[in-house]
N, CA, C and O atoms as a printed pandas DataFrame, in Angstrom:
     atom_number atom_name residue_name chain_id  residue_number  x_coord  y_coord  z_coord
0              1         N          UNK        A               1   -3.754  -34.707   56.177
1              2        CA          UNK        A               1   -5.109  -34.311   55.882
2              3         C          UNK        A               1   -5.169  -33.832   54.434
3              4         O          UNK        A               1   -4.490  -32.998   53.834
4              5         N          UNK        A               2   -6.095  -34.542   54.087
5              6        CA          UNK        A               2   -6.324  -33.757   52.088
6              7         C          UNK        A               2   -7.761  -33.151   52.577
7              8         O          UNK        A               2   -8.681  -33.677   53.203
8              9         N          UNK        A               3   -7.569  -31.675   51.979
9             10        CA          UNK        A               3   -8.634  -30.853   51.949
10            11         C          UNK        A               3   -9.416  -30.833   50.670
11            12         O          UNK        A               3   -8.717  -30.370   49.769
12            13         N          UNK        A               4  -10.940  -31.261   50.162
13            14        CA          UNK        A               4  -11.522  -30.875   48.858
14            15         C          UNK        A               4  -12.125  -29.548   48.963
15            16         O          UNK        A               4  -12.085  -29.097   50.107
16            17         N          UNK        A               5  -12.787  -28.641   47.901
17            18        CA          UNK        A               5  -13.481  -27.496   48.608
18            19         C          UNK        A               5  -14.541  -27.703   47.524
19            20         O          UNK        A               5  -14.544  -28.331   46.465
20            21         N          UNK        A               6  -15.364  -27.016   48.111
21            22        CA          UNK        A               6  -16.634  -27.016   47.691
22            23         C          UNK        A               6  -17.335  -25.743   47.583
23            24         O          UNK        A               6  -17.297  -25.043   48.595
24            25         N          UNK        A               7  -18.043  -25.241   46.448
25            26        CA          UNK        A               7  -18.860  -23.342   46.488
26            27         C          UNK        A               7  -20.445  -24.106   46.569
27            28         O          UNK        A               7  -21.137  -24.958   46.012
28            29         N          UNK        A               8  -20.443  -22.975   47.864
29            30        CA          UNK        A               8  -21.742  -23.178   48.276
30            31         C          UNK        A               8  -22.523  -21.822   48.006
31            32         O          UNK        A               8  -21.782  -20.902   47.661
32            33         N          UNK        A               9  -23.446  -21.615   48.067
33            34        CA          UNK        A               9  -24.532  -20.328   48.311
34            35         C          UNK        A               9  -24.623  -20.344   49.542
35            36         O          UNK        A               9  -24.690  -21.419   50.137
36            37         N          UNK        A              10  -24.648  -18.992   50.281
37            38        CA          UNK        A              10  -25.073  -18.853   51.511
38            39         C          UNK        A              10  -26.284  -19.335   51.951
39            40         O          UNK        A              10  -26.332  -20.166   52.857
40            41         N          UNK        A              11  -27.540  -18.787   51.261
41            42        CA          UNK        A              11  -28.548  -19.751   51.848
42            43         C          UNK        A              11  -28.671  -21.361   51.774
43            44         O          UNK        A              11  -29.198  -22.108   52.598
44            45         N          UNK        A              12  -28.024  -21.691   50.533
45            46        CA          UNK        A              12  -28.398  -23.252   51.112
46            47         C          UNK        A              12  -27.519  -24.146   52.042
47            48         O          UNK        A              12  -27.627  -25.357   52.237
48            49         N          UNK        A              13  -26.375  -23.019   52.714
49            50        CA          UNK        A              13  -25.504  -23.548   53.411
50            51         C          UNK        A              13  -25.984  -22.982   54.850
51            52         O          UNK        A              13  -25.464  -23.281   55.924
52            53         N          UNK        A              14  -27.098  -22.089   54.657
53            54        CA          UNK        A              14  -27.350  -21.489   56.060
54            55         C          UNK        A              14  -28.579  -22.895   56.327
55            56         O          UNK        A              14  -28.671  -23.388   57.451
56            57         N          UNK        A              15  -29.362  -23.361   55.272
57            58        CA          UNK        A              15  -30.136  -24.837   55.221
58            59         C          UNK        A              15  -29.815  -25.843   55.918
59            60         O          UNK        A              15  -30.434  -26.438   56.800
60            61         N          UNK        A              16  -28.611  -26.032   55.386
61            62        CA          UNK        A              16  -27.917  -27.066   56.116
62            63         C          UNK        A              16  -27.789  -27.126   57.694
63            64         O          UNK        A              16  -28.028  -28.034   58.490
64            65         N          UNK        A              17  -27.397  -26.032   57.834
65            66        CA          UNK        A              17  -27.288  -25.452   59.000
66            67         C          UNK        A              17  -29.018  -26.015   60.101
67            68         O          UNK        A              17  -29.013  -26.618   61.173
68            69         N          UNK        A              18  -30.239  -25.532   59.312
69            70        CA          UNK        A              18  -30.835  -26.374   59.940
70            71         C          UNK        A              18  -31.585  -27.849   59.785
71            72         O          UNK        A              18  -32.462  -28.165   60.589
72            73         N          UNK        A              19  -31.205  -28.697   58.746
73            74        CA          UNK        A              19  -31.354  -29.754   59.000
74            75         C          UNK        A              19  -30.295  -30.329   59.474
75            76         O          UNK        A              19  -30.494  -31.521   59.710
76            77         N          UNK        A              20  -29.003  -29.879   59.765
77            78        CA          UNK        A              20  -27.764  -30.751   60.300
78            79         C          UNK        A              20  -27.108  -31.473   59.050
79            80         O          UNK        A              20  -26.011  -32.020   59.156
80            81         N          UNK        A              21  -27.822  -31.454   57.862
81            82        CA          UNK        A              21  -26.454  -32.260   56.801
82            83         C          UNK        A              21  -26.665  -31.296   55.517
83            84         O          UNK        A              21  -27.757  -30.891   55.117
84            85         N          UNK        A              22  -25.253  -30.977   54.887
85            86        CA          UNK        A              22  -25.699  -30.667   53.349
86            87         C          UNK        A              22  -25.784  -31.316   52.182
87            88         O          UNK        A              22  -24.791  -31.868   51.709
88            89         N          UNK        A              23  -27.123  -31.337   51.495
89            90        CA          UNK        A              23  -27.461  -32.033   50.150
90            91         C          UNK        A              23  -26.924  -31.643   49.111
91            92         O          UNK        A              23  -26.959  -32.367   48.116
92            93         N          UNK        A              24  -26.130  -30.081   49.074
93            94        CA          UNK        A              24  -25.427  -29.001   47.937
94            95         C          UNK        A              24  -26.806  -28.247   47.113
95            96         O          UNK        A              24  -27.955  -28.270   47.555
96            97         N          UNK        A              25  -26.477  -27.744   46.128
97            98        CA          UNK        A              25  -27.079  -26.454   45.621
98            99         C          UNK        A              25  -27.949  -27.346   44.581
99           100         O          UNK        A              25  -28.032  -28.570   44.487
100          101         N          UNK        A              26  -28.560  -26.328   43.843
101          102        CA          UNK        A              26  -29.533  -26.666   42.316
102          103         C          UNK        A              26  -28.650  -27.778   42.065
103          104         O          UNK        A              26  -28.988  -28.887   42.481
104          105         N          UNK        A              27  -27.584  -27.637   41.455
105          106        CA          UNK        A              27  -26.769  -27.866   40.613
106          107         C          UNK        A              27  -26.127  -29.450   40.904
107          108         O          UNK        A              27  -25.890  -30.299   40.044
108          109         N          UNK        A              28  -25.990  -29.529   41.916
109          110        CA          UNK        A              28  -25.197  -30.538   43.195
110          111         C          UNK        A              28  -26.978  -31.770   42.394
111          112         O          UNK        A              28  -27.107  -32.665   41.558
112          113         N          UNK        A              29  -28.024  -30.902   43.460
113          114        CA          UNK        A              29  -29.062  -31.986   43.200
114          115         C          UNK        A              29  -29.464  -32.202   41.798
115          116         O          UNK        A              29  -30.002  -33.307   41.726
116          117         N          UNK        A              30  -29.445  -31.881   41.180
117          118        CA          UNK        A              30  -29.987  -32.098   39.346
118          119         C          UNK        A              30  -28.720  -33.232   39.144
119          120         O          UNK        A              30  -29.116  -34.318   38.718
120          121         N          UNK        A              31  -27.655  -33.153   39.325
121          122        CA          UNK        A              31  -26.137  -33.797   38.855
122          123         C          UNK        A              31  -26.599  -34.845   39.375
123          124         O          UNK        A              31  -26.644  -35.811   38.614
124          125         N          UNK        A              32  -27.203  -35.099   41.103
125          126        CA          UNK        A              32  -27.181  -36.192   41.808
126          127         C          UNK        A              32  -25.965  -36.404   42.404
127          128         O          UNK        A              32  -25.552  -37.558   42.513
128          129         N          UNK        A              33  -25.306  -35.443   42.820
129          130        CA          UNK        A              33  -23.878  -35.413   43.559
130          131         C          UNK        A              33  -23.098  -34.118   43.665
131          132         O          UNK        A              33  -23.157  -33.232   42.812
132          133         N          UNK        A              34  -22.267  -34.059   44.911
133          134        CA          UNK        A              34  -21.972  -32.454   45.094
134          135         C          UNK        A              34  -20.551  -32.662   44.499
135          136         O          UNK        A              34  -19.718  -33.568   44.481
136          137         N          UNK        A              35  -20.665  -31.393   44.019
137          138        CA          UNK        A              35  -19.406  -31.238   43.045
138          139         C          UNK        A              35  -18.287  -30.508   44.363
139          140         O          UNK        A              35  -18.617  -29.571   45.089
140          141         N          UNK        A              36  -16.945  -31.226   44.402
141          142        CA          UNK        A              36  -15.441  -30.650   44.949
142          143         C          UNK        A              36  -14.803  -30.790   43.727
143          144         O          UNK        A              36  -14.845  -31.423   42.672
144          145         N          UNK        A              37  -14.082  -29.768   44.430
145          146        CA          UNK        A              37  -12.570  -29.495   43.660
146          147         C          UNK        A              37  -11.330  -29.607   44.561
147          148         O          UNK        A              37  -11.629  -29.503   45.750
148          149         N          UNK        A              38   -9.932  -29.803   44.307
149          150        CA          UNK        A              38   -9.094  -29.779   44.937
150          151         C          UNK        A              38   -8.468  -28.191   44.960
151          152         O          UNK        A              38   -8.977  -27.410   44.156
152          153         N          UNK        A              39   -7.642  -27.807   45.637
153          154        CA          UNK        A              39   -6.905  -26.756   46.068
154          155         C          UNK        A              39   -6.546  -25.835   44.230
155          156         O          UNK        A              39   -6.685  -24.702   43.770
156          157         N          UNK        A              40   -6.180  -26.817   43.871
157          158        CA          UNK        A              40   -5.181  -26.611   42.187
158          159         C          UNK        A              40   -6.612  -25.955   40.906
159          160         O          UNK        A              40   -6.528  -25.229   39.915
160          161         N          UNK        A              41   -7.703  -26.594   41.521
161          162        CA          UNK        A              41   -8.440  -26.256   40.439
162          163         C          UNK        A              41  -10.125  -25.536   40.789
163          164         O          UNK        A              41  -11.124  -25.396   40.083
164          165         N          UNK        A              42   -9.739  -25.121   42.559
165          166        CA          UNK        A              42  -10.875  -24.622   42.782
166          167         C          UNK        A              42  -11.158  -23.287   42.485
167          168         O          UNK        A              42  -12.332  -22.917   42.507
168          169         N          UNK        A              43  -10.158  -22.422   42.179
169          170        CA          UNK        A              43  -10.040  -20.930   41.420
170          171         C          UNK        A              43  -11.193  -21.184   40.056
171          172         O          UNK        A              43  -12.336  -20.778   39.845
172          173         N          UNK        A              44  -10.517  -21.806   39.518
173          174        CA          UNK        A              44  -11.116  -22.208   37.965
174          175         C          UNK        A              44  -12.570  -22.491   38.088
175          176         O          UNK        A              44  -13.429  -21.865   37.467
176          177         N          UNK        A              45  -12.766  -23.297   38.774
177          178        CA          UNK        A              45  -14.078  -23.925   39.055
178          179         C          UNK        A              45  -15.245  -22.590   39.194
179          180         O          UNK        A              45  -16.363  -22.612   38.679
180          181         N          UNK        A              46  -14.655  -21.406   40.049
181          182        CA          UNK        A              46  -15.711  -20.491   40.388
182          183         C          UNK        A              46  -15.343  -19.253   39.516
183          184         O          UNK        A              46  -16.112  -18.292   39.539
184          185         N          UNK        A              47  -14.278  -19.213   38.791
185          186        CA          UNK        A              47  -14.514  -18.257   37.617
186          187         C          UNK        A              47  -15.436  -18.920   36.429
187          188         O          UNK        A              47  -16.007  -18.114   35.694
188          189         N          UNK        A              48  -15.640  -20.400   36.165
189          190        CA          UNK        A              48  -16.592  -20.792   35.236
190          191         C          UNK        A              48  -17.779  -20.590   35.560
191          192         O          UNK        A              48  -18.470  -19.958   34.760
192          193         N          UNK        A              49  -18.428  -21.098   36.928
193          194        CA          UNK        A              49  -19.519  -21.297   37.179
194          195         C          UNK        A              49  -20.293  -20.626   38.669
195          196         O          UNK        A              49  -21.317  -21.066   39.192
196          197         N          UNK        A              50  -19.618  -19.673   39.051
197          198        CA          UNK        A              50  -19.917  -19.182   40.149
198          199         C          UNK        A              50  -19.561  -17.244   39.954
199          200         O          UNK        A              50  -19.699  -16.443   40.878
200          201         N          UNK        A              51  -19.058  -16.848   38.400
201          202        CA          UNK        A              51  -18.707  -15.358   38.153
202          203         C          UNK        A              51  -19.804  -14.381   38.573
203          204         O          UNK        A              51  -20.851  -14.291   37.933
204          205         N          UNK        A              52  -19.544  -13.646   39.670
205          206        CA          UNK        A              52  -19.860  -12.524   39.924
206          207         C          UNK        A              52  -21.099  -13.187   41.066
207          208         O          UNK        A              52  -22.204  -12.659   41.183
208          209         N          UNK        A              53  -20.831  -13.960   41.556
209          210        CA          UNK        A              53  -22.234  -14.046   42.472
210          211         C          UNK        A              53  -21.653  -13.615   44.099
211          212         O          UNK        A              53  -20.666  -14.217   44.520
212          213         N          UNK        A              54  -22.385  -12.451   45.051
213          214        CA          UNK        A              54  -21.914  -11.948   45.802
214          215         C          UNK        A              54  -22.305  -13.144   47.313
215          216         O          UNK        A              54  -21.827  -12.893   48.420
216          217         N          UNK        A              55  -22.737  -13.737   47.200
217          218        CA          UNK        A              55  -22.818  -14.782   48.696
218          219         C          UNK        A              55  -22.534  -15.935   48.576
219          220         O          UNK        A              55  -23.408  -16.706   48.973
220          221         N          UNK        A              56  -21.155  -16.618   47.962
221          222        CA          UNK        A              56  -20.225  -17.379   47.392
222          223         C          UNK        A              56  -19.125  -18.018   48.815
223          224         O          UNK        A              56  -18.143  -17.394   49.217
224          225         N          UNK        A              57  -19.568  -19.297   49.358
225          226        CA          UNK        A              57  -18.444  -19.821   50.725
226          227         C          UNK        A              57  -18.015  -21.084   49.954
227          228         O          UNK        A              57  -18.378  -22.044   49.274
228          229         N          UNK        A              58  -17.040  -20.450   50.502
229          230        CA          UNK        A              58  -15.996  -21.891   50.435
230          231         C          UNK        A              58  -15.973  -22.815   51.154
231          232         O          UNK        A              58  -15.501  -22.407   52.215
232          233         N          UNK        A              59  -16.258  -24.087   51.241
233          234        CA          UNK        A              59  -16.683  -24.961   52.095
234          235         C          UNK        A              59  -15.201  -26.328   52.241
235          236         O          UNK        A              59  -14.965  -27.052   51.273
236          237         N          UNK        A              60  -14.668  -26.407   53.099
237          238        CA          UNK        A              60  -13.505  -27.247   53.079
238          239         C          UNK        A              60  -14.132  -28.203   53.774
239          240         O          UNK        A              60  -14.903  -28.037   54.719
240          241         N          UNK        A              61  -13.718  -29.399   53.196
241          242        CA          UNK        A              61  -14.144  -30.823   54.019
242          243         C          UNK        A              61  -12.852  -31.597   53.684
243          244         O          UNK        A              61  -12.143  -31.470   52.686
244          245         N          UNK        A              62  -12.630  -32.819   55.231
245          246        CA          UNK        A              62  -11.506  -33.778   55.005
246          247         C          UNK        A              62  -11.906  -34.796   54.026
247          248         O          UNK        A              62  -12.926  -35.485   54.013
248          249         N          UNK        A              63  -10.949  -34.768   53.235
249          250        CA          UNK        A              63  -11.490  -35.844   52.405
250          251         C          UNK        A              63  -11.955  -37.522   52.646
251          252         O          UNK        A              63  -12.871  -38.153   52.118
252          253         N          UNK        A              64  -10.849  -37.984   53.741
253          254        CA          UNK        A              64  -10.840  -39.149   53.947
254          255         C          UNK        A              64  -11.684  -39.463   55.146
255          256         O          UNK        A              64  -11.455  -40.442   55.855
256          257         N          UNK        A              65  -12.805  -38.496   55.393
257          258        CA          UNK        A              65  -13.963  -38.888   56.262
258          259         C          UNK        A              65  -14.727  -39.125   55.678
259          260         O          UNK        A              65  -15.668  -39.579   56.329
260          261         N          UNK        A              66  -14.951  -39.049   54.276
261          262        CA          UNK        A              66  -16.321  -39.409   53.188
262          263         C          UNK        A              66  -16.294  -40.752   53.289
263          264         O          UNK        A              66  -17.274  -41.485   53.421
264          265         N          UNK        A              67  -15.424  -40.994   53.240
265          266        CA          UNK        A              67  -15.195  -42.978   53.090
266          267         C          UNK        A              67  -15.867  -43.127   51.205
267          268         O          UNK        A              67  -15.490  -42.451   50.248
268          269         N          UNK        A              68  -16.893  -44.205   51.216
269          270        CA          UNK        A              68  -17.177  -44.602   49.811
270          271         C          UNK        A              68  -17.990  -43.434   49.305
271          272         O          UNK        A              68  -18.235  -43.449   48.099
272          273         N          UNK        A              69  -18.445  -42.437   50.014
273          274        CA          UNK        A              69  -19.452  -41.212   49.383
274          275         C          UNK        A              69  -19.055  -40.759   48.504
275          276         O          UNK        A              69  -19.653  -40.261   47.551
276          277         N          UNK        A              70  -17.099  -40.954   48.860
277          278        CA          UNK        A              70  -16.826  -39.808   47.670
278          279         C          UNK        A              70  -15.878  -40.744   46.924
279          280         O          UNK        A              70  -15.095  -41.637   47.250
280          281         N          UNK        A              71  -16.303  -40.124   45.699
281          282        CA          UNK        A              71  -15.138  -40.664   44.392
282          283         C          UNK        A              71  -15.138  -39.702   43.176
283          284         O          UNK        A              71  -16.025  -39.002   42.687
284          285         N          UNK        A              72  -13.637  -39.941   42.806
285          286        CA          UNK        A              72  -12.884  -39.461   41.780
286          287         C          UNK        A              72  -13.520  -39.713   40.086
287          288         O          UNK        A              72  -13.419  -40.789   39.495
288          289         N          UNK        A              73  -14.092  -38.618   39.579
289          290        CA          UNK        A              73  -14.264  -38.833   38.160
290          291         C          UNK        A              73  -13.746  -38.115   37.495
291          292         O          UNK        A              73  -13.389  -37.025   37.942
292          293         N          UNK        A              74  -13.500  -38.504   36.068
293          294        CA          UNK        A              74  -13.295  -37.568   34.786
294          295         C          UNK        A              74  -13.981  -36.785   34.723
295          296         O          UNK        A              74  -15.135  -37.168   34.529
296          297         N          UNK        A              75  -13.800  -35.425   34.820
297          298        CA          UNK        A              75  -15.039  -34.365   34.394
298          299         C          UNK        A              75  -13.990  -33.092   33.897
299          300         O          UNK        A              75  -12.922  -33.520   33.462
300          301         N          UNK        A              76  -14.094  -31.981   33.896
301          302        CA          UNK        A              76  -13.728  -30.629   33.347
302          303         C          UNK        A              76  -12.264  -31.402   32.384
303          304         O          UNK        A              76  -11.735  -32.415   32.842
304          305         N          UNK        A              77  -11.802  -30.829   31.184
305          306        CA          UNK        A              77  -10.294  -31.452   30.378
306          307         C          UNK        A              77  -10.090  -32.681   30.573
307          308         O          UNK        A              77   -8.945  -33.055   30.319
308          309         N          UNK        A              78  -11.096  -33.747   31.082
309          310        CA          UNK        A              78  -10.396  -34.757   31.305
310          311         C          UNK        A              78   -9.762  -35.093   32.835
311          312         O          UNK        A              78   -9.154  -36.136   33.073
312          313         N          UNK        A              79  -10.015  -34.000   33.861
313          314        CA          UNK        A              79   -9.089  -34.279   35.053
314          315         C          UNK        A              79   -9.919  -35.150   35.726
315          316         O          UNK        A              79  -10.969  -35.543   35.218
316          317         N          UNK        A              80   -9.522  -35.514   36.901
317          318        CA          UNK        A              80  -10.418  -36.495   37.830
318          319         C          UNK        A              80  -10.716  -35.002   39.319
319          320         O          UNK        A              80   -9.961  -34.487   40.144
320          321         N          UNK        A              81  -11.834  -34.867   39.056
321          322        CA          UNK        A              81  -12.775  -34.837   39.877
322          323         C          UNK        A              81  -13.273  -35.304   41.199
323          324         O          UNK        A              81  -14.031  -36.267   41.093
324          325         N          UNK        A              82  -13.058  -34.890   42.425
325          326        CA          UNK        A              82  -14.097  -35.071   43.610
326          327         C          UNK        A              82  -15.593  -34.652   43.230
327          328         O          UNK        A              82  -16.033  -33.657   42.655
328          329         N          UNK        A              83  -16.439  -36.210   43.970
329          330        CA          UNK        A              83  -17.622  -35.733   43.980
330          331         C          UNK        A              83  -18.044  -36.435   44.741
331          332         O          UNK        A              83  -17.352  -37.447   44.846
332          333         N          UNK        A              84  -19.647  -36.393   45.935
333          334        CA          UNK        A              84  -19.711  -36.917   47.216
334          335         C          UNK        A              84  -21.052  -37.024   46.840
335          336         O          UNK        A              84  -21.889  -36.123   46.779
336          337         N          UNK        A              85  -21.220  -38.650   46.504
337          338        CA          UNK        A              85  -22.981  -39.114   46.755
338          339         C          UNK        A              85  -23.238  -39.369   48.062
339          340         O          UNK        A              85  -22.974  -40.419   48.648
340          341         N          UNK        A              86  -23.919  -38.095   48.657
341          342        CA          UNK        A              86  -24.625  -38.060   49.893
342          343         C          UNK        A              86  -24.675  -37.276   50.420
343          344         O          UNK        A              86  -24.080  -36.398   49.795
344          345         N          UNK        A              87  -25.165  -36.782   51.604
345          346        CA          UNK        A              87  -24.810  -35.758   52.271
346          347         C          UNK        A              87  -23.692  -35.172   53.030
347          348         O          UNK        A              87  -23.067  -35.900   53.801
348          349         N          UNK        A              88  -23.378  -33.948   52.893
349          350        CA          UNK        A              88  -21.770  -33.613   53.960
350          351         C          UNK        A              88  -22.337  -33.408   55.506
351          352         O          UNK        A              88  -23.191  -32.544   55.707
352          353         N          UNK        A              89  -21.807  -34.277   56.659
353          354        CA          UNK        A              89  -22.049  -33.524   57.507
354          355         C          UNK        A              89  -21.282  -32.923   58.209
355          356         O          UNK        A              89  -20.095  -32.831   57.898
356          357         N          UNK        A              90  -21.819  -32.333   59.403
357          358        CA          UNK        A              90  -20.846  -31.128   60.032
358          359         C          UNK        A              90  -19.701  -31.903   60.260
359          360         O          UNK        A              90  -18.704  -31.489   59.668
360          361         N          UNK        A              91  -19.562  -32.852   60.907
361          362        CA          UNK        A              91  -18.144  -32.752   61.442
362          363         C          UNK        A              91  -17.140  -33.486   60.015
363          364         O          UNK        A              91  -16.094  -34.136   60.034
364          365         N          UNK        A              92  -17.778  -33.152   59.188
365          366        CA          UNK        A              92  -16.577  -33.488   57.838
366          367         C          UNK        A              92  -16.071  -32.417   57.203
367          368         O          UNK        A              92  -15.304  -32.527   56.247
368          369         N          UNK        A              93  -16.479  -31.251   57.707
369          370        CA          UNK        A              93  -16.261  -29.801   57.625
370          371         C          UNK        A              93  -15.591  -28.666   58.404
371          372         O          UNK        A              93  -16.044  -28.020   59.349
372          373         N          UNK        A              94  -14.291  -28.563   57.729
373          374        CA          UNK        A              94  -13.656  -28.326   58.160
374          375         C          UNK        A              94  -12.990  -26.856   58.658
375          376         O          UNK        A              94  -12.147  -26.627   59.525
376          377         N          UNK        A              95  -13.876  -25.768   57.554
377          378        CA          UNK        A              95  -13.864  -24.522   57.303
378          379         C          UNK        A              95  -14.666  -24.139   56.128
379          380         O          UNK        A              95  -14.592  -24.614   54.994
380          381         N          UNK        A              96  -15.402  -23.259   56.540
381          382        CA          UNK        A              96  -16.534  -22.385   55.475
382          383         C          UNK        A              96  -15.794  -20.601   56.020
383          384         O          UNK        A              96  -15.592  -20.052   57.103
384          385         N          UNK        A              97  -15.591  -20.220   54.523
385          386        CA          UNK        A              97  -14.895  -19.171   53.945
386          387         C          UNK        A              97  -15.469  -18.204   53.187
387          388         O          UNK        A              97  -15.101  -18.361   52.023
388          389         N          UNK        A              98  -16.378  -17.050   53.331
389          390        CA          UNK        A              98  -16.836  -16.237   52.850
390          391         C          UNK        A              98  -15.929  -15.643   51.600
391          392         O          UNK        A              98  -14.872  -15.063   51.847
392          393         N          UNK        A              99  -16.452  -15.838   50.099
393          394        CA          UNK        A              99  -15.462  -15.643   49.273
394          395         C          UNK        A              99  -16.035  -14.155   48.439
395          396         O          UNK        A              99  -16.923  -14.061   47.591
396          397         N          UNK        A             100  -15.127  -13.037   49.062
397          398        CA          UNK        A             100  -16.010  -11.633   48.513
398          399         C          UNK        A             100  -15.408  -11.470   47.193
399          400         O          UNK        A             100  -14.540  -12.256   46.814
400          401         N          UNK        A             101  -15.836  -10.444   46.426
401          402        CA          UNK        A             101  -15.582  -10.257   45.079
402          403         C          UNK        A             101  -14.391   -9.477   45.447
403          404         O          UNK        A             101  -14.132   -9.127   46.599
404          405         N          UNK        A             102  -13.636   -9.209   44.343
405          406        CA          UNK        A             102  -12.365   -8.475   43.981
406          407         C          UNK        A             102  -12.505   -7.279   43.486
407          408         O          UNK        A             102  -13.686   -7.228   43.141
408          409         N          UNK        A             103  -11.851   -5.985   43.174
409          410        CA          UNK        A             103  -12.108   -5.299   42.034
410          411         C          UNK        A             103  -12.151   -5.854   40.808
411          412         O          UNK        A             103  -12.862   -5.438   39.893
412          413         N          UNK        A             104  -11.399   -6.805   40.749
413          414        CA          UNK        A             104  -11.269   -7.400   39.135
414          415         C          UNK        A             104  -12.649   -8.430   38.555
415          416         O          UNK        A             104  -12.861   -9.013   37.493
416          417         N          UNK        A             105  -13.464   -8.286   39.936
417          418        CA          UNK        A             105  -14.955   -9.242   39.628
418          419         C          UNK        A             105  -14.879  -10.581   40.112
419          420         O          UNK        A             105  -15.907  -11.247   40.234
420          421         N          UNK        A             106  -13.420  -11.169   40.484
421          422        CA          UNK        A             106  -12.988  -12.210   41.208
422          423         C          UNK        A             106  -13.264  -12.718   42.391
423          424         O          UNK        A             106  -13.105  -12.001   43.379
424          425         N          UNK        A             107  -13.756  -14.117   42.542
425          426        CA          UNK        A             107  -13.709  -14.058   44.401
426          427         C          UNK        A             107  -12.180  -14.389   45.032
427          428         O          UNK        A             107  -11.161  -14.942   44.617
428          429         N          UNK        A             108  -12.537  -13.844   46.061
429          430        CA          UNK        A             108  -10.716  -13.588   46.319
430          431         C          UNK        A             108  -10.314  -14.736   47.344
431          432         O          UNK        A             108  -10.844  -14.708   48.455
432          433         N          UNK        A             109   -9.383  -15.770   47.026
433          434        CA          UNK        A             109   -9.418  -16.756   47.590
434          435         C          UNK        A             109   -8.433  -16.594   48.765
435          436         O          UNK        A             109   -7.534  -15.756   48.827
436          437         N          UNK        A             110   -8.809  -17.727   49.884
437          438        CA          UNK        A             110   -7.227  -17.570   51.248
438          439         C          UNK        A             110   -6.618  -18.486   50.602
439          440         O          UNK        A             110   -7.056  -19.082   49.618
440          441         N          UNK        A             111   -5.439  -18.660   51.197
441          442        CA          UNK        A             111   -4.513  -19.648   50.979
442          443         C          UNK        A             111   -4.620  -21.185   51.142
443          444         O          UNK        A             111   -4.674  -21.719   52.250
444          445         N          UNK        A             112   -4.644  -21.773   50.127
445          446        CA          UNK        A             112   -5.341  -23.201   50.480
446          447         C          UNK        A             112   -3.749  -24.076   50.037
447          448         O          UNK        A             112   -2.833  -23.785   49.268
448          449         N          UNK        A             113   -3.999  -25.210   50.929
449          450        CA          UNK        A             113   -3.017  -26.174   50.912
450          451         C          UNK        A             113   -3.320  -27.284   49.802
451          452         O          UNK        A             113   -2.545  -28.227   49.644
């Protein structure tokens, strides 16, 4: 199993919740695709663009249930990138992870594979 993760906002993940699929955040829809990260670079990802926001989940999905939705681009240094044109649905989801702040202002991550 390859895990991607994904930072969601609580409310638009509590959304999802009632239409049954997620479209992702502002950010996801303006791009036209929801932004993942892998295990190695999802720390990074939410100290750039997610610092200090207190209702911050971590959203794990299998990768190889996206089929063609999802593909690999160049984006942040040059790395290749997960990103999923379409919606996630539930059963491609694998764990959502409430990510609280740290003393250090950090969200404090579990142990990801």
């Amino acid at each position: 199993m390859v895990l991607i993760y994904h930072l969601a906002r609580k409310a638009d993940w509590a959304a999802s919740e009632q239409t049954g699929a997620y479209d992702g955040g502002a950010t996801d829809k303006r791009d036209g695709f929801i932004h993942f990260s892998t295990a190695a670079e999802i720390e990074i990802s939410a100290g750039l663009y997610c610092k200090g926001l207190t209702d911050l989940l971590l959203i794990a999905v299998e990768s190889t249930s996206l089929g063609a939705e999802l593909r690999w681009e160049t984006s942040r240094d040059g790395k290749s990138f997960p990103h999923v044109y379409g919606a996630i649905q539930p059963e491609h989801v694998v764990s959502v992870t409430p990510l609280p702040l740290g003393a250090d202002g950090r969200h404090e991550f579990p142990q990801l594979d």
